[in-house]
C-alpha positions as a Markdown table, in Angstrom:
| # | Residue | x | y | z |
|---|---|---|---|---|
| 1 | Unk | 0.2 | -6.4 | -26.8 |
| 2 | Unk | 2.6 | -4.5 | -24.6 |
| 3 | Unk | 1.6 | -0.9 | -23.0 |
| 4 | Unk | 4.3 | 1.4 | -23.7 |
| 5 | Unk | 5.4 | 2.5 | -20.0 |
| 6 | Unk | 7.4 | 6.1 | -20.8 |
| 7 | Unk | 8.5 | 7.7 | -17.2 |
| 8 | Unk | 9.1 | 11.4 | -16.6 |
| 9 | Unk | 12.8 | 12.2 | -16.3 |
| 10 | Unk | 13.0 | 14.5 | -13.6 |
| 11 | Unk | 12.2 | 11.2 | -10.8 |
| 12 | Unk | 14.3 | 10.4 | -8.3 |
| 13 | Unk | 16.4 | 7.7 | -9.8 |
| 14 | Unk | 17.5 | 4.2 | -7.4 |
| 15 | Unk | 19.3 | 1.0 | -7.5 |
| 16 | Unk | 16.5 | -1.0 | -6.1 |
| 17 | Unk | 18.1 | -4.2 | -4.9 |
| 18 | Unk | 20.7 | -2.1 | -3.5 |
| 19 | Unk | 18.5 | 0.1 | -1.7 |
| 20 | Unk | 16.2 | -3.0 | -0.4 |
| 21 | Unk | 19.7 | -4.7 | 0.6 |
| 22 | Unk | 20.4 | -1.9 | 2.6 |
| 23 | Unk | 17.3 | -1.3 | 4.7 |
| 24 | Unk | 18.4 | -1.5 | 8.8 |
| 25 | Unk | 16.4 | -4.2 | 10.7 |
| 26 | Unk | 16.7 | -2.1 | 13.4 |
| 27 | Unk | 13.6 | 0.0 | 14.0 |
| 28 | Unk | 12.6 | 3.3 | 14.7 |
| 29 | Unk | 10.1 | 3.3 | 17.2 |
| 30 | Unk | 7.8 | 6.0 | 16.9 |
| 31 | Unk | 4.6 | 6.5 | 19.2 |
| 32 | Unk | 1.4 | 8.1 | 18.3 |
| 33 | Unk | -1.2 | 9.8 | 20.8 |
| 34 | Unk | -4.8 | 8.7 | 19.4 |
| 35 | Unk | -7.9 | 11.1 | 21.4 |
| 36 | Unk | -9.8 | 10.1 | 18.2 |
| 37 | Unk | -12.9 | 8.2 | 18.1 |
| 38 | Unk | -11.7 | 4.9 | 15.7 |
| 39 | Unk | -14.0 | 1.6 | 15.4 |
| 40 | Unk | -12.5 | -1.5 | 16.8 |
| 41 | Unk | -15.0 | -3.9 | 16.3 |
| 42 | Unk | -14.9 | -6.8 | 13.6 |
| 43 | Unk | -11.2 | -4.9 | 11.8 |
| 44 | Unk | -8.6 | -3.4 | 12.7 |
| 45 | Unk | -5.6 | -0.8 | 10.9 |
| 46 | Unk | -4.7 | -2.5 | 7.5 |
| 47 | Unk | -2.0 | -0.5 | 5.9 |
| 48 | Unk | 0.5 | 2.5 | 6.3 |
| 49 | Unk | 1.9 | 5.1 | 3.9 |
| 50 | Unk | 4.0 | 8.1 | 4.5 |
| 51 | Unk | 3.2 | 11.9 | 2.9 |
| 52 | Unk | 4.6 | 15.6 | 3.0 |
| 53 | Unk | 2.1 | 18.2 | 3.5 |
| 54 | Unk | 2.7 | 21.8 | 3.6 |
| 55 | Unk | 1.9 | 21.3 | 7.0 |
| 56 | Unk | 4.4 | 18.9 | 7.9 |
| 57 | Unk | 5.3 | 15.2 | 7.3 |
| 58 | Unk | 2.1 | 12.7 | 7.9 |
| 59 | Unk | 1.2 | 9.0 | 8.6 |
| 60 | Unk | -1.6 | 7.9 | 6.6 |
| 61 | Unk | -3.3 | 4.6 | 8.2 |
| 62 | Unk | -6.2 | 2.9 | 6.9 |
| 63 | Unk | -8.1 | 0.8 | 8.6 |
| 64 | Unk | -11.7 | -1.4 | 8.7 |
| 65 | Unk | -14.7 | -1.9 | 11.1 |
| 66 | Unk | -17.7 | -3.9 | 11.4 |
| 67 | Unk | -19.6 | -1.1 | 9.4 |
| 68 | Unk | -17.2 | 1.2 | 7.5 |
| 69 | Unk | -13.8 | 1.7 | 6.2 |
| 70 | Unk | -11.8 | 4.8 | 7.1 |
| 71 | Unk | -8.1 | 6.6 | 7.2 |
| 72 | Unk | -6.6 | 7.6 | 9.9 |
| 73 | Unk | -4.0 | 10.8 | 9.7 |
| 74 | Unk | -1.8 | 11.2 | 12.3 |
| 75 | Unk | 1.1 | 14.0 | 12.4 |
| 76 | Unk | 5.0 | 13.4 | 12.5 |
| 77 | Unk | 5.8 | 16.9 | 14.3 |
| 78 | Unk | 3.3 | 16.7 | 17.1 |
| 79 | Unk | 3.4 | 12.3 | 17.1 |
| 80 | Unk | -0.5 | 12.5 | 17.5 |
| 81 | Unk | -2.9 | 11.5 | 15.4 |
| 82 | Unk | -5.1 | 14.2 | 14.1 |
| 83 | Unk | -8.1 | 13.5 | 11.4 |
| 84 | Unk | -10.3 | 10.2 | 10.9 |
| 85 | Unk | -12.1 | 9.8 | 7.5 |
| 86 | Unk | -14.9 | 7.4 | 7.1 |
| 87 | Unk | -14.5 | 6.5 | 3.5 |
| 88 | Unk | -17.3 | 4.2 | 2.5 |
| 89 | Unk | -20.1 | 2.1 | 4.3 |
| 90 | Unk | -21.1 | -1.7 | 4.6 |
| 91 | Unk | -20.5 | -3.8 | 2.8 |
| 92 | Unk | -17.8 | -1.7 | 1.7 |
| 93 | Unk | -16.4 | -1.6 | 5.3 |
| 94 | Unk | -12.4 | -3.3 | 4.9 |
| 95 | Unk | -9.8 | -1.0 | 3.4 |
| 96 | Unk | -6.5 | -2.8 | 2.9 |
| 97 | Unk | -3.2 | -2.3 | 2.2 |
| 98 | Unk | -2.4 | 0.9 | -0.2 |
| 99 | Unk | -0.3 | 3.0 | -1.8 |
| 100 | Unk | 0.6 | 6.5 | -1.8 |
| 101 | Unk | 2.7 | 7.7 | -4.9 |
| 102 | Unk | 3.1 | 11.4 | -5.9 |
| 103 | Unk | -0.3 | 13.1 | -5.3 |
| 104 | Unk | -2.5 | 9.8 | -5.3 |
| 105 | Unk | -3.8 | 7.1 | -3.0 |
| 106 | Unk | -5.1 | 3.9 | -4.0 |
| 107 | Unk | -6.9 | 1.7 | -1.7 |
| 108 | Unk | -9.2 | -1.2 | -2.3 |
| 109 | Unk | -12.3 | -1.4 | 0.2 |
| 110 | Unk | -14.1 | -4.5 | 0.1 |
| 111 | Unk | -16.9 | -6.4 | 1.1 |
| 112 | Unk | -14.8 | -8.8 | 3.6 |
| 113 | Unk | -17.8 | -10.9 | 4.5 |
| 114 | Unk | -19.4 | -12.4 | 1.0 |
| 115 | Unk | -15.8 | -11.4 | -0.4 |
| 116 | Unk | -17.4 | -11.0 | -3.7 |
| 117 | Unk | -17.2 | -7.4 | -4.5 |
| 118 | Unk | -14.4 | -4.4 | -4.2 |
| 119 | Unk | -14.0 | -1.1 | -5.3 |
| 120 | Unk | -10.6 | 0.3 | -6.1 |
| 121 | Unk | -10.8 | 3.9 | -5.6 |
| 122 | Unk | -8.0 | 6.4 | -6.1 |
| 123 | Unk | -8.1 | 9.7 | -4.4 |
| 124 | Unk | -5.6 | 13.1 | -4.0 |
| 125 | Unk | -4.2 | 13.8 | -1.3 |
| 126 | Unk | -4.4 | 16.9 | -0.9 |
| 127 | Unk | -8.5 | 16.5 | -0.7 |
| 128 | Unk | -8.5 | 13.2 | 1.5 |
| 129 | Unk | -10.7 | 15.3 | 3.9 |
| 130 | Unk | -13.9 | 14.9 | 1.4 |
| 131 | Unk | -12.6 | 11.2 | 0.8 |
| 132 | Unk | -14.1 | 11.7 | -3.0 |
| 133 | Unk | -12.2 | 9.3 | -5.3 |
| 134 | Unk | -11.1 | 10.6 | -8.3 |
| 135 | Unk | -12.1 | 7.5 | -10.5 |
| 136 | Unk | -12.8 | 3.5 | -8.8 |
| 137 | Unk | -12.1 | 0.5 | -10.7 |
| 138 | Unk | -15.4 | -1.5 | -10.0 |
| 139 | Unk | -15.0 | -5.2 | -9.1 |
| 140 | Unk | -17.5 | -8.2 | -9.1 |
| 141 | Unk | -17.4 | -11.8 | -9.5 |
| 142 | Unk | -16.9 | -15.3 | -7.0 |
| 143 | Unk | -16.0 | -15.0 | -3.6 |
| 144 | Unk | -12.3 | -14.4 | -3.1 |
| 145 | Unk | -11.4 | -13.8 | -7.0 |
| 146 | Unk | -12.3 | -10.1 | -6.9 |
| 147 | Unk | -11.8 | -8.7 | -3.4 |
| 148 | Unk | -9.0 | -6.0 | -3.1 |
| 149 | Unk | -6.9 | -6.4 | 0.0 |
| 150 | Unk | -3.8 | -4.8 | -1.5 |
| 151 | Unk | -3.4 | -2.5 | -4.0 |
| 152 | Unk | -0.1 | -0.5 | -5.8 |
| 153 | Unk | 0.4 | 2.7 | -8.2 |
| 154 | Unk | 3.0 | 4.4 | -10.0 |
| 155 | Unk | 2.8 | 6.8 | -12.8 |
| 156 | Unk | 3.3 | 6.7 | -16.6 |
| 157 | Unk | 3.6 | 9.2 | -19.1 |
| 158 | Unk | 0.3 | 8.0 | -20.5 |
| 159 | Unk | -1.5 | 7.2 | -17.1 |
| 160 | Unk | -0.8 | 4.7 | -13.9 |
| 161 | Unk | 0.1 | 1.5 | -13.7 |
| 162 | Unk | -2.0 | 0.0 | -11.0 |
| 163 | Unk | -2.1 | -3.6 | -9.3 |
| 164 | Unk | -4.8 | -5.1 | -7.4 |
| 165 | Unk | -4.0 | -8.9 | -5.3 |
| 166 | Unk | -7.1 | -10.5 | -4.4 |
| 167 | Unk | -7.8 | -12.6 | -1.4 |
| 168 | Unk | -4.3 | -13.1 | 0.3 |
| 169 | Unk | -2.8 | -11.9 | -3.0 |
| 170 | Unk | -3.4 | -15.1 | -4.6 |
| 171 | Unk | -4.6 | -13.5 | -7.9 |
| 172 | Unk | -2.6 | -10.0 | -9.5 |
| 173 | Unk | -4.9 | -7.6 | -11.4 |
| 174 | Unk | -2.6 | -5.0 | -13.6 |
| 175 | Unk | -4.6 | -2.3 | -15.1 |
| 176 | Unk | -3.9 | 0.8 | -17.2 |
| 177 | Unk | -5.8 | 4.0 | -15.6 |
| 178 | Unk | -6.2 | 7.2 | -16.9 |
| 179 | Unk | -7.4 | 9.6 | -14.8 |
| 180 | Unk | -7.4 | 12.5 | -17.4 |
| 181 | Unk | -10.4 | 10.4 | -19.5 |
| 182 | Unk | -12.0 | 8.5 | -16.2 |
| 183 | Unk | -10.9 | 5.4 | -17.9 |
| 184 | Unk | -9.1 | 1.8 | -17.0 |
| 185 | Unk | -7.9 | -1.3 | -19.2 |
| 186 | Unk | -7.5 | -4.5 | -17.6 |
| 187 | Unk | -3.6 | -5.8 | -18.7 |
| 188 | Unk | -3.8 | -9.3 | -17.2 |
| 189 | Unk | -4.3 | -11.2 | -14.7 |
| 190 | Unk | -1.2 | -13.5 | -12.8 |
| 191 | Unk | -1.2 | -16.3 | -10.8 |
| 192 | Unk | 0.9 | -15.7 | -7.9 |
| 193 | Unk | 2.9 | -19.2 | -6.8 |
| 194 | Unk | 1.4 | -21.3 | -4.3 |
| 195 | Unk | 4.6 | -21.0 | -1.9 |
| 196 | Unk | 4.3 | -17.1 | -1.7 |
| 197 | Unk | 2.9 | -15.5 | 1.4 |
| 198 | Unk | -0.6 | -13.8 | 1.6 |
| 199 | Unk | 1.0 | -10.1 | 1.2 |
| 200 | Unk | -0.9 | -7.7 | 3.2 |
| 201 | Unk | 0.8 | -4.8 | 1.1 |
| 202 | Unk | 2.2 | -4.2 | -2.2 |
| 203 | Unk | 3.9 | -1.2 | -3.1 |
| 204 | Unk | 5.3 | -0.5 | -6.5 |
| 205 | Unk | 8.9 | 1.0 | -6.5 |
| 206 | Unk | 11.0 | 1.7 | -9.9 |
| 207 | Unk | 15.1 | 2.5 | -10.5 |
| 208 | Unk | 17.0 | 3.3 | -13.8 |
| 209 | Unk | 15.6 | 0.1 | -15.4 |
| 210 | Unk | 12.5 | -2.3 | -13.8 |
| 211 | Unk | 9.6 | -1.8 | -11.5 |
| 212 | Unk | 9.5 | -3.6 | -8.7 |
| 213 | Unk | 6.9 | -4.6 | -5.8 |
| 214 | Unk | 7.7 | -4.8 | -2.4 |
| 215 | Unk | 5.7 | -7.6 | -0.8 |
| 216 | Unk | 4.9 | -7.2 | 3.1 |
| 217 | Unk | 3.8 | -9.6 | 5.1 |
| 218 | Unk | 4.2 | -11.8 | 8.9 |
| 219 | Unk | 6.5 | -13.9 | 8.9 |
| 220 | Unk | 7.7 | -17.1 | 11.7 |
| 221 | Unk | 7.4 | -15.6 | 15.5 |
| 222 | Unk | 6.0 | -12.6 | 14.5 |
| 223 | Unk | 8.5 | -11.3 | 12.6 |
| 224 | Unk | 8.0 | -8.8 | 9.1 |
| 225 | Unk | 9.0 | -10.5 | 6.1 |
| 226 | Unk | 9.6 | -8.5 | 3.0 |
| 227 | Unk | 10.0 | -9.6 | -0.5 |
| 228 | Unk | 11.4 | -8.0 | -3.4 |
| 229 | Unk | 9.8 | -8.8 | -6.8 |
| 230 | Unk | 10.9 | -7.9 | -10.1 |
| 231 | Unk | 7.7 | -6.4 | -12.3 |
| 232 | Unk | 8.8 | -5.7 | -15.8 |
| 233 | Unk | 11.3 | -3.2 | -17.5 |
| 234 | Unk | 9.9 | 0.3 | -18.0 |
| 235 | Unk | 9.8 | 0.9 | -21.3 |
| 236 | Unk | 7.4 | -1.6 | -21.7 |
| 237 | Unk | 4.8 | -3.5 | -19.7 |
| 238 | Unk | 5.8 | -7.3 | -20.8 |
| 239 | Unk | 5.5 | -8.6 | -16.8 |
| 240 | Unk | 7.9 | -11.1 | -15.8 |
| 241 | Unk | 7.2 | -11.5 | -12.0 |
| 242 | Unk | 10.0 | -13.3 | -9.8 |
| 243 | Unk | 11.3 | -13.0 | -6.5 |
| 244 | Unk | 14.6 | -11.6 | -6.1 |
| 245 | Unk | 15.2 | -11.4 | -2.5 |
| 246 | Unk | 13.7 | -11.6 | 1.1 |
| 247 | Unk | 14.2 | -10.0 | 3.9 |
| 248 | Unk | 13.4 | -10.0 | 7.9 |
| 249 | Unk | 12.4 | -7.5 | 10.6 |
| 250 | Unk | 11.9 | -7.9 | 13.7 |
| 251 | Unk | 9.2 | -6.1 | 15.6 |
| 252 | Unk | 8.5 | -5.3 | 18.9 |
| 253 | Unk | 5.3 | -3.7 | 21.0 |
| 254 | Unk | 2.6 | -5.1 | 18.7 |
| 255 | Unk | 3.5 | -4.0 | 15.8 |
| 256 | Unk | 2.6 | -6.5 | 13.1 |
| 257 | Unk | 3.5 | -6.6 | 8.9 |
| 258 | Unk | 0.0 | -8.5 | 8.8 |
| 259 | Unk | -1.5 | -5.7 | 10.0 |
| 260 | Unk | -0.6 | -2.6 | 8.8 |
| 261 | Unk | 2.9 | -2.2 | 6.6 |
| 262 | Unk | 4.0 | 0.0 | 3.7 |
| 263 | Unk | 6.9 | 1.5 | 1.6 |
| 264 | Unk | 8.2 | 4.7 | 1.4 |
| 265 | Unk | 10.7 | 6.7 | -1.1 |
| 266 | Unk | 11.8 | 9.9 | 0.7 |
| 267 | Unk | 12.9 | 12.6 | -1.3 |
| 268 | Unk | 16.5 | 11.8 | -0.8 |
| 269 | Unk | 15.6 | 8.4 | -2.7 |
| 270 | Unk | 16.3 | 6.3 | 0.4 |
| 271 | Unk | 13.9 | 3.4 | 0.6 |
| 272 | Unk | 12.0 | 2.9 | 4.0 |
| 273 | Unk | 9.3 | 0.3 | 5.3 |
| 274 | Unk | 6.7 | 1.4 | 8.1 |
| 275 | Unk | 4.8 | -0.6 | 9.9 |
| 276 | Unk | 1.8 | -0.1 | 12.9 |
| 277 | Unk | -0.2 | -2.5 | 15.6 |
| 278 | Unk | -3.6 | -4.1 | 15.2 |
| 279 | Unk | -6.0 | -1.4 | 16.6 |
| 280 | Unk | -6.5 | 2.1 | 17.0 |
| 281 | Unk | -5.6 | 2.9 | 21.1 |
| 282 | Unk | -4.7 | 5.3 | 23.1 |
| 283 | Unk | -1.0 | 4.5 | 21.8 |
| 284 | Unk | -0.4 | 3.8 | 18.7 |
| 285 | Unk | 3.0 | 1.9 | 18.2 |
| 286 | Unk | 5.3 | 2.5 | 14.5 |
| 287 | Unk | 8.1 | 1.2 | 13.1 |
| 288 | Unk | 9.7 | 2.6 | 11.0 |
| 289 | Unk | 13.2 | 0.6 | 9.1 |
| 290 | Unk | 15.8 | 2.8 | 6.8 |
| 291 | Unk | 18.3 | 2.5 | 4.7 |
| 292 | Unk | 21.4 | 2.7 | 5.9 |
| 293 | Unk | 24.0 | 5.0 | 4.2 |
């Protein structure tokens, strides 16, 4: 049956499609100073989110290693980077693309080796320090069917609305999680087509009417493709998944959509995607594209 998705009215309200149309290919480039101590071997930064502090606007990175999975927090004032945060051990040592959406992050960390189990954990930010989720989604089965490589949120009046893509985001998971009770339901699971890309990020966005999910991936010659995909209405949860446009965005020193991409909604309500390099050096290379007015 269909989950009643009621939305708080005081969100910032967007014409989607519009905004996604409007988004410059033209980067920002921004670049970070990294003195921290970040594990290159066997992984490498996975996925990007933006967030506003009291202390100041922040780039939230996480990443994976041969033996643990971490997030790496880097400052938009000073452009250096400023806390790493070992989240969980082997196996659990990937974490993949994620979403930050009012005061949570959600981020899958897998076993990327036997590729047979994942925990979804969701945390707040403002206690990513002690990196203790607030509740994880548990996931176990054959190899590739319940890994979490990228993983999406957004809120309801009765909960979240979270999404988990398994191995290249062949397989959608939608789930109902309430974090008052500790508790999740499992919605359905949905096939994506064979012709999509292996999306190394999925963020959920919402306007007046539908939520959406922004699907980021690399594209031909290294360049960021980007597809929009229309989720259900919001008043209720009755998915019908298609792909409404594409887009392209060309990158330049290193940085990579396969690597490490995500969305953003400022607090204007303009739309922007970020996007980092492969590993954690002494400079760390952004993008960052925005909507044009």
């Amino acid at each position: 049956m269909p989950s009643a998705i009621e939305k708080p009215e005081d969100l910032i309200r967007l014409d989607i499609p519009s905004a996604f149309e409007k988004i410059s290919s033209s980067p920002e480039l921004i670049l970070l100073q990294n003195n921290l101590s970040v594990p290159l071997e066997g992984g490498h930064l996975q996925g990007i989110q933006s967030l506003s502090t009291v202390q100041g606007d922040k780039l939230i990175i996480s990443g994976s290693s041969a033996h643990e999975s971490y997030l790496l927090q880097a400052d938009l004032k000073s452009l250096k980077t400023e806390r790493y945060t070992a989240l969980m051990t082997d196996p659990f040592r990937h974490a993949g693309g994620f979403q930050i959406s009012e005061q949570y992050l959600i981020v899958g960390i897998e076993d990327n080796v036997i590729k047979e189990d994942s925990k979804v954990c969701i945390y707040d930010t403002q206690s990513l320090e002690e990196a203790i989720p607030l509740h994880i989604i548990e996931r176990k089965g054959a190899a590739e069917t319940q890994t979490a490589g990228a993983t999406g949120i957004i809120s309801l009046h009765s909960g979240h609305l979270v999404l988990v893509a398994n191995w290249d985001s062949r397989n959608w998971d939608f789930y109902h999680v309430d974090l008052e009770n500790q508790t999740e339901r499992h919605l359905l699971r949905w096939d994506a087509p064979p012709e999509w890309p292996g999306y190394q990020t999925i963020n959920f966005v919402e306007d007046d009417d539908l939520i959406y999910a922004i699907g980021l991936y690399k594209a031909e010659d290294g360049v960021g493709g980007a597809d929009l995909i229309e989720v259900s209405k919001k008043d209720a949860f009755e998915p019908n998944l298609k792909k409404i446009n594409t887009r392209f965005f060309p990158c330049t020193h290193d940085v990579d959509f396969a690597t490490a991409a995500g969305i953003q909604v400022d607090e204007k309500g303009n739309l922007h995607i970020w996007a980092t390099q492969r590993d954690a050096e002494k400079t760390i290379a952004v993008h960052r594209f925005s909507q044009e007015k």
